[in-house]
MINU-339381 format. One line per 5 residues: their letters; for each residue x, y, z of N, C-alpha, C. Coordinates in Angstrom, 1 decimal. Example, Ala and Ser with C-alpha at 12.3 -4.5 7.8 and 13.67 -1.06 7.14 Angstrom:
BEGIN
as) 13.2:-5.7:7.8:12.3:-4.5:7.8:13.2:-3.3:7.8 ~ 12.8:-2.2:7.1:13.7:-1.1:7.1:12.9:0.0:7.9 $
end
This chain:
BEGIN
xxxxx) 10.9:5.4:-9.0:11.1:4.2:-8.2:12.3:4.4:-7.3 ~ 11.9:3.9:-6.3:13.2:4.0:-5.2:14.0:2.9:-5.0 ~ 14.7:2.9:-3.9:15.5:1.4:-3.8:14.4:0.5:-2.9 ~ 13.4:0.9:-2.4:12.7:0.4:-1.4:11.2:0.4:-2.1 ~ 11.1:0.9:-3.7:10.1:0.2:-4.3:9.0:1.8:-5.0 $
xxxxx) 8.3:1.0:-5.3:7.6:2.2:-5.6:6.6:3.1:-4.9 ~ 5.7:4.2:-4.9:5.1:4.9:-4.3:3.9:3.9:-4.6 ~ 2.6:3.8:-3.5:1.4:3.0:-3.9:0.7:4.1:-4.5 ~ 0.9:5.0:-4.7:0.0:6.2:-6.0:0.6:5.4:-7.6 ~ 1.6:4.7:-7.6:2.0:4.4:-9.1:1.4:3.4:-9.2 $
xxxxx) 0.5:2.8:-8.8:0.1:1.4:-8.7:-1.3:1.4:-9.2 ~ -1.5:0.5:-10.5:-2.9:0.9:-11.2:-4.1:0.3:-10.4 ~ -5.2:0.3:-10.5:-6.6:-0.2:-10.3:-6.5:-2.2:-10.1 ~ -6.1:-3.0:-9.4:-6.1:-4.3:-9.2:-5.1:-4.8:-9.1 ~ -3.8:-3.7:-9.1:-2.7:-4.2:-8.7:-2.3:-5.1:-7.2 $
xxxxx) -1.8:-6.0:-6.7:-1.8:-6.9:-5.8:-0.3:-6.3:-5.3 ~ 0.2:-6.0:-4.5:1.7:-5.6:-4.0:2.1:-5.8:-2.9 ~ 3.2:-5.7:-1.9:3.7:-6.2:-0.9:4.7:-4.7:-0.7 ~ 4.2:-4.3:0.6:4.6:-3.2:1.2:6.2:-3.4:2.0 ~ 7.1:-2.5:0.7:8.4:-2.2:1.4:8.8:-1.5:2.4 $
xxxxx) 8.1:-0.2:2.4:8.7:0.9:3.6:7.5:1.4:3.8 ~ 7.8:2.2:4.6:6.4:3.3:5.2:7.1:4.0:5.6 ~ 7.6:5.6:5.2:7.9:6.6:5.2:6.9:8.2:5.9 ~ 6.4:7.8:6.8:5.9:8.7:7.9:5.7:8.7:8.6 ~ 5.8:9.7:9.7:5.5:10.2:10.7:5.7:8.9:11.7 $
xxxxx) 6.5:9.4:13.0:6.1:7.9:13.9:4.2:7.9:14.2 ~ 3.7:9.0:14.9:2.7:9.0:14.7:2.0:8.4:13.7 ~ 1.7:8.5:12.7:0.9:8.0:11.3:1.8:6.6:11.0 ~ 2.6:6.6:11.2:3.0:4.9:10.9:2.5:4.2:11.9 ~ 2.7:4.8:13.3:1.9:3.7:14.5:0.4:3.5:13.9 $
xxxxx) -0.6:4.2:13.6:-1.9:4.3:13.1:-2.0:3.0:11.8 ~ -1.5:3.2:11.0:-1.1:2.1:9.8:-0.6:1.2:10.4 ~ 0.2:0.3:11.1:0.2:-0.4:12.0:-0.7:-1.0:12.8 ~ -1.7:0.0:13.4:-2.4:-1.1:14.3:-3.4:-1.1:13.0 ~ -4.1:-0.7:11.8:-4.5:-1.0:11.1:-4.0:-2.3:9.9 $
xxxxx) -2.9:-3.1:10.1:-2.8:-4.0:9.5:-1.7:-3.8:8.5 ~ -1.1:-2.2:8.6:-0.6:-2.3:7.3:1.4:-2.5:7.6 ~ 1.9:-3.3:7.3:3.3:-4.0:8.4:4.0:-3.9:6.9 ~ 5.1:-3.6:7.0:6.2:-3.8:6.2:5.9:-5.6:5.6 ~ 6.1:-5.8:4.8:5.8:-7.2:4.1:4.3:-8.0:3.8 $
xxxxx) 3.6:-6.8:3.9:1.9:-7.4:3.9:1.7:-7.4:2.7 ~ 0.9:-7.9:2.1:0.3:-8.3:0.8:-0.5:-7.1:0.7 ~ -0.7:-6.3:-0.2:-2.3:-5.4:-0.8:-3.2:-5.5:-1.8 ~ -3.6:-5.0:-1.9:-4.6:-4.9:-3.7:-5.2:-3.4:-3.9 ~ -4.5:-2.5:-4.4:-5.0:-1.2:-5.1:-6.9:-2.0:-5.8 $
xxxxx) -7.6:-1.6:-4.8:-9.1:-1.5:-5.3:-9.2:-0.3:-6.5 ~ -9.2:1.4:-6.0:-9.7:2.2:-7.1:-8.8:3.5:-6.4 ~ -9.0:4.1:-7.1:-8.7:5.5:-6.5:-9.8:6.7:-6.2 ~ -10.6:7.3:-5.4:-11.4:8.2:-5.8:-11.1:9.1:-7.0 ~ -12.4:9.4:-7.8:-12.2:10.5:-9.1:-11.2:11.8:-8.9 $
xxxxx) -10.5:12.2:-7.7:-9.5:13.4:-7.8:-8.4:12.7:-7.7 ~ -8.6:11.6:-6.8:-7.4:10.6:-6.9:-7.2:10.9:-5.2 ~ -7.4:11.1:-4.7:-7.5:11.5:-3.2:-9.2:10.9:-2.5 ~ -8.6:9.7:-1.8:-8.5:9.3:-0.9:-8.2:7.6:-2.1 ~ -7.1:6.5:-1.7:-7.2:5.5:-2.4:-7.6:4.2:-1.3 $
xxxxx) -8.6:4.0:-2.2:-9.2:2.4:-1.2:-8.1:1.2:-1.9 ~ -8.0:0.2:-0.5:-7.0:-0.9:-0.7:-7.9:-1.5:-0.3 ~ -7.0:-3.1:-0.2:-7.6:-3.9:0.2:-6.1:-5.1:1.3 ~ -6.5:-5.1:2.2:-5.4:-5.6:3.1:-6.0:-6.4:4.1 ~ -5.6:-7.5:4.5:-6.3:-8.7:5.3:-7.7:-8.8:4.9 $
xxxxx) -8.0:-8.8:4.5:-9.8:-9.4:3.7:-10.4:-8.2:4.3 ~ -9.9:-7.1:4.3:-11.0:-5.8:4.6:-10.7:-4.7:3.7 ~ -11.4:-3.7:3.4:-10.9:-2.5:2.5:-10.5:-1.5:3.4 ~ -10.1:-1.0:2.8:-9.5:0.4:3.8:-9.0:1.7:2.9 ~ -9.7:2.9:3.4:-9.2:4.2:2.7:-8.1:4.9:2.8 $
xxxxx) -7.1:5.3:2.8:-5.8:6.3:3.3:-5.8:7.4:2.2 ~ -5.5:8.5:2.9:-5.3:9.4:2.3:-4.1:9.5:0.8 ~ -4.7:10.6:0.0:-3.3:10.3:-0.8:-2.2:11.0:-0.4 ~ -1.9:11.6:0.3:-0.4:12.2:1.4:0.0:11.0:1.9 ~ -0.7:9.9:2.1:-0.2:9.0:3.1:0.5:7.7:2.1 $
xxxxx) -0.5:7.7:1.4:-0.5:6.8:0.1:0.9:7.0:-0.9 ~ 1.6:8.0:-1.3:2.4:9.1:-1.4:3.7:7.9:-0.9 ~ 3.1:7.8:0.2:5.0:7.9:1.4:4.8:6.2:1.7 ~ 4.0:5.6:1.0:4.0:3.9:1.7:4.8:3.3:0.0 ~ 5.4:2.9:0.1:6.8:1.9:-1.2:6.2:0.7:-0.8 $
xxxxx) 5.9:-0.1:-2.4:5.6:-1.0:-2.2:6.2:-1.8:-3.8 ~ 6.5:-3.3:-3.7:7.1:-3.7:-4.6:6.2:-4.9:-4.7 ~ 6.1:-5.4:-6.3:5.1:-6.7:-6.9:5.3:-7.7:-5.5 ~ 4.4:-8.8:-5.4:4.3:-9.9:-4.3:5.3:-10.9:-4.7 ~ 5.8:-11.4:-4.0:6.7:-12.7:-4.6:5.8:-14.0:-4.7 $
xxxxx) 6.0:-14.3:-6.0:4.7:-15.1:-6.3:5.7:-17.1:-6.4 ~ 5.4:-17.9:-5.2:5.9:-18.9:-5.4:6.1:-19.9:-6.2 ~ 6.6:-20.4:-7.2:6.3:-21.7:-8.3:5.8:-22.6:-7.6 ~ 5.0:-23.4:-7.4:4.4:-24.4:-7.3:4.8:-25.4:-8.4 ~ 5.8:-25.8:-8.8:5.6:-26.8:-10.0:6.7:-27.4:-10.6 $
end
């Protein structure tokens, strides 16, 4: 774990998380970007493929695949969950 959270590879099968940093490339962060993925977004680890390379999420009500190099370098910490009550 970092100061900026953990790697989304440590993150089990239906975990829900909120993305701290994105640590690549200007290139490949612009890409993740216009695909939805913004410093403070909500996610949901769907599965990992069986080698563990390629991991499907789930981010604004669509799935989405990223490599695990990429998946690697995106920090993400639990969602801050509001009290209601």
């Amino acid at each position: 774990m970092t100061a900026t959270g953990q790697s989304l590879m440590q993150m089990a099968n239906g975990t829900k998380c909120m993305i701290a940093a994105i640590d690549l490339s200007s290139e490949s962060r612009e890409r993740l970007f216009e695909l939805g993925l913004l410093v403070g977004t909500t996610i949901e680890v769907v599965r990992y493929a069986p080698l563990g390379d390629p991991v499907e999420i789930k981010v604004r009500g669509y799935r989405l695949m990223i490599p695990r190099s990429e998946a690697e370098r995106i920090f993400v910490v639990p969602p801050i969950v509001e009290n209601k009550g």
